[in-house]
N, C-alpha and C positions, 0 to 999 in steps of 0.2 A: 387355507394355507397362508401363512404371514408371513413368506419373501425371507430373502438375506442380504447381505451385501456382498458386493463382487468384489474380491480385496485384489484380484487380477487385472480389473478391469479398471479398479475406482467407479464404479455406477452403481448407485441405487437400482438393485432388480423390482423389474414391474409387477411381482406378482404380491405385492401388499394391500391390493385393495387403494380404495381411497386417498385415504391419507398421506399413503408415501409416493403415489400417484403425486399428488400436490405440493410435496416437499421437494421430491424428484423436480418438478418446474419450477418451484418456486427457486430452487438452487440454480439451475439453468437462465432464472429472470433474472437473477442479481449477480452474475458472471457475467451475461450479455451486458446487462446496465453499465457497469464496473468496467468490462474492457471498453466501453464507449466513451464512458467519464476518463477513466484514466489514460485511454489511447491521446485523448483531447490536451489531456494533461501532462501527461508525457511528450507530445510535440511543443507545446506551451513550456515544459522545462529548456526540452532540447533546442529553441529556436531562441527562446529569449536569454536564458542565463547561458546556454556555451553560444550565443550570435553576441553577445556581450564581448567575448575574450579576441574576437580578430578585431571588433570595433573598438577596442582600449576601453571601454567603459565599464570595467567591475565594480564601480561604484553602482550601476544599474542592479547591481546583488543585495543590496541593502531595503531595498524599498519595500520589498515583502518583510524582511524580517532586518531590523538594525545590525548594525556590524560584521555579516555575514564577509563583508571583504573591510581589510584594516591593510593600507598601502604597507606600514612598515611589518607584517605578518607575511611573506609570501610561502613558507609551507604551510601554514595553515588556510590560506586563500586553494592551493594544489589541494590539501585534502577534502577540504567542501566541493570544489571542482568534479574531482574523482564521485564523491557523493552523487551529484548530481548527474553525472554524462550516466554513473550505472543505475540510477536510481528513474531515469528518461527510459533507460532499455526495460527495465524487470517491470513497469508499469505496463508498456506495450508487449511483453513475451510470455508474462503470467497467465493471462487470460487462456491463453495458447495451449498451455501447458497443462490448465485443468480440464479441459475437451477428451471424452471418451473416445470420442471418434477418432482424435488425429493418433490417440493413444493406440488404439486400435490398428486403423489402417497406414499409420507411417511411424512406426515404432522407434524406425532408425533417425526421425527428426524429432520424435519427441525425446530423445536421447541427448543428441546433440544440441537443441536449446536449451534443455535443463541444464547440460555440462554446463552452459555458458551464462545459462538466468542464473544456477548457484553459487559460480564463480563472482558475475555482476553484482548479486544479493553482497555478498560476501564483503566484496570492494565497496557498495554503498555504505553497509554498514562500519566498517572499518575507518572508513575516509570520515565517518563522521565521530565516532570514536576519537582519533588523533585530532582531527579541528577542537573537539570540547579537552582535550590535555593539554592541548600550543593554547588556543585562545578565551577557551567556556564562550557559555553563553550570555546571552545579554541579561536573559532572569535571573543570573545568580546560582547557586548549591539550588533550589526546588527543581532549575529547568537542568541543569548539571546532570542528577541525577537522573531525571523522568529520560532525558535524551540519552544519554549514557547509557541505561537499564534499556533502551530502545535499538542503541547500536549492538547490546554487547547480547539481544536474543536475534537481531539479525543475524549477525557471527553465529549463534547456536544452529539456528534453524536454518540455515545453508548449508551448513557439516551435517547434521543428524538427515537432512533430504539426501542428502550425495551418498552419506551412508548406508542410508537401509534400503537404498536403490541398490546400488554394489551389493548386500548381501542380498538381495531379492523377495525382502521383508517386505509387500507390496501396501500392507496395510498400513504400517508403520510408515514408509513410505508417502504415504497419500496423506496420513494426517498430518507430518510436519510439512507436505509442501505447500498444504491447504494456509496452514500456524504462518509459512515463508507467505505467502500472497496475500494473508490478511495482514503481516507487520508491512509489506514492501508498499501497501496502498497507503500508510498512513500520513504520508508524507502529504498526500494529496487530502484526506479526510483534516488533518491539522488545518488547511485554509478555509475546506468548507466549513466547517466547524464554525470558525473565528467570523466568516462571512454571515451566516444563519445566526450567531449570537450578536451581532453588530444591528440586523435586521429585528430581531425580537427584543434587543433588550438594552440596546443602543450602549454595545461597549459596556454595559455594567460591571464591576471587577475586575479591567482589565486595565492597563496601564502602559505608558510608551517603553517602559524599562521591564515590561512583560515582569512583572514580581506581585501583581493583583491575586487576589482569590481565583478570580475565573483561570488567570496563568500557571497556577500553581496549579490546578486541577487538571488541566486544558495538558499539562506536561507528559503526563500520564493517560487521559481518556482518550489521546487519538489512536493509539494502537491495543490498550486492553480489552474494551471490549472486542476489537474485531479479533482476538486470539479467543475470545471465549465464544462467541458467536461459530466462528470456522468449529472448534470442538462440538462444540451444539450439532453443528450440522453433519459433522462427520460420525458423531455417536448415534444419532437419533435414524441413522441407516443402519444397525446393528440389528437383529431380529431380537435380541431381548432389553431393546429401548423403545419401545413401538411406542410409550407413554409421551416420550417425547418429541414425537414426530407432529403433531398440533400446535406446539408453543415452537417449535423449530422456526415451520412451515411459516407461521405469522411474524415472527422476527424477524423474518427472511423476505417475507411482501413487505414491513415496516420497512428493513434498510433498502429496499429496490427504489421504495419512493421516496425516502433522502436521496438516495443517490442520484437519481433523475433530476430531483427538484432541483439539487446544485450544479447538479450538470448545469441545464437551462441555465442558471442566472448566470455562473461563473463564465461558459464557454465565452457568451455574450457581452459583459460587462469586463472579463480579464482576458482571458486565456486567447482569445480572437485579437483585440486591441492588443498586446503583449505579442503575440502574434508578427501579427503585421508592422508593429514599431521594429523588431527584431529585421524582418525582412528590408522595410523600407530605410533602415539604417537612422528615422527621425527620433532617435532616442531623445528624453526631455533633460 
């Protein structure tokens, strides 16, 4: 007997034998990974860039990415703001929200954070959206667009989640909020990315005015593959996708150990320092 999926439950059912045995955890390893990275990273948002806005120091918003704050732009300083306060929450509430169990035994909370992760999605996406119409970005029309095409499937995948919850399309459901949790990480995947490419290849194609090859690419690969990955992974539970429950399973151990690897360097080298300059008020 080769199992089905639970479109009720969202779970891979155990009766597949092996393979989806292993896909089943291997999806469970890179959820735990992920909310670990991103919980890290999401305090690292929330401590440093909103402990920025009581200490008058939004100049502290530029150092990750140039111009993020321009003194004589103040709506567009508010909607990167907004970005980032919703963008600290859906890193930390996501993880949450793909958990069978909580799905399972507190139905009535998995309700209510989704109401409030799709709304937050929403506003992230949104708030970034209107910053790239008031100021663009520093790359130019490449990162315009890549970041744009980024805000405006946030916007999608927050509606199409809310919706087919409301009608009780469970499946339908599960895959966009898988598509909403792969775009809402990527904010975080876009530094590891640029850290792992700094480290292998010392900066090659990349440029202070972000308009390099690697930036133009880099514009777009921090959220497509993880939209095509989540798909991967939601299809290859399907009983007449068994074929793809192998190469799932291994893209799915791949991305566990990026995700770790930059956990480790980043919590350590940024996200902790960043951290504690926030706390300790010794901004540089």
């Amino acid at each position: 007997m080769d199992g089905s999926f639970d479109s009720a439950t969202g779970r891979i059912r155990k009766d597949g034998g092996l393979p989806r045995a292993l896909l089943r955890w291997s999806g469970i390893a890179l959820t735990a990974a992920s909310w670990l990275s991103a919980g890290l990273f999401g305090a690292y948002i929330l401590a440093f860039y909103g402990g920025a806005v009581p200490a008058d120091r939004l100049d502290q918003w530029n150092r990750t990415l140039p111009r993020l704050y321009e003194p004589g732009h103040p709506a567009a300083a508010l909607a990167v703001g907004l970005h980032f306060a919703a963008g600290g929450f859906i890193l930390l509430a996501g993880p949450v929200q793909l958990m069978g169990a909580v799905r399972l035994r507190w139905p009535q909370l998995h309700r209510w954070i989704g109401r409030t992760y799709v709304v937050s999605a929403g506003i992230a996406g949104a708030g970034g959206l209107i910053y790239i119409l008031l100021n663009g970005t520093i790359g130019g029309l490449p990162m315009n667009i890549g970041f744009g095409l980024y805000g405006a499937l946030m916007v999608l995948a927050s509606v199409q989640t809310y919706r087919h919850a409301r009608a009780r399309r469970f499946e339908a459901h599960r895959l966009w909020a898988t598509r909403l949790f792969a775009l809402a990480i990527g904010s975080w995947l876009y530094r590891m990315d640029y850290g792992f490419w700094s480290l292998i290849a010392s900066d090659a194609g990349h440029t202070k005015a972000f308009d390099g090859p690697f930036d133009v690419v880099m514009a777009f690969f921090f959220y497509l593959p993880n939209l095509a990955l989540a798909d991967l992974f939601v299809r290859a539970g399907k009983p007449k996708a068994a074929w793809l429950r192998v190469p799932a399973m291994l893209a799915l151990m791949g991305a566990t150990f990026f995700v770790l690897l930059g956990t480790y360097y980043f919590t350590f080298y940024y996200w902790l320092p960043g951290i504690e300059k926030a706390i300790s008020g010794q901004w540089e």
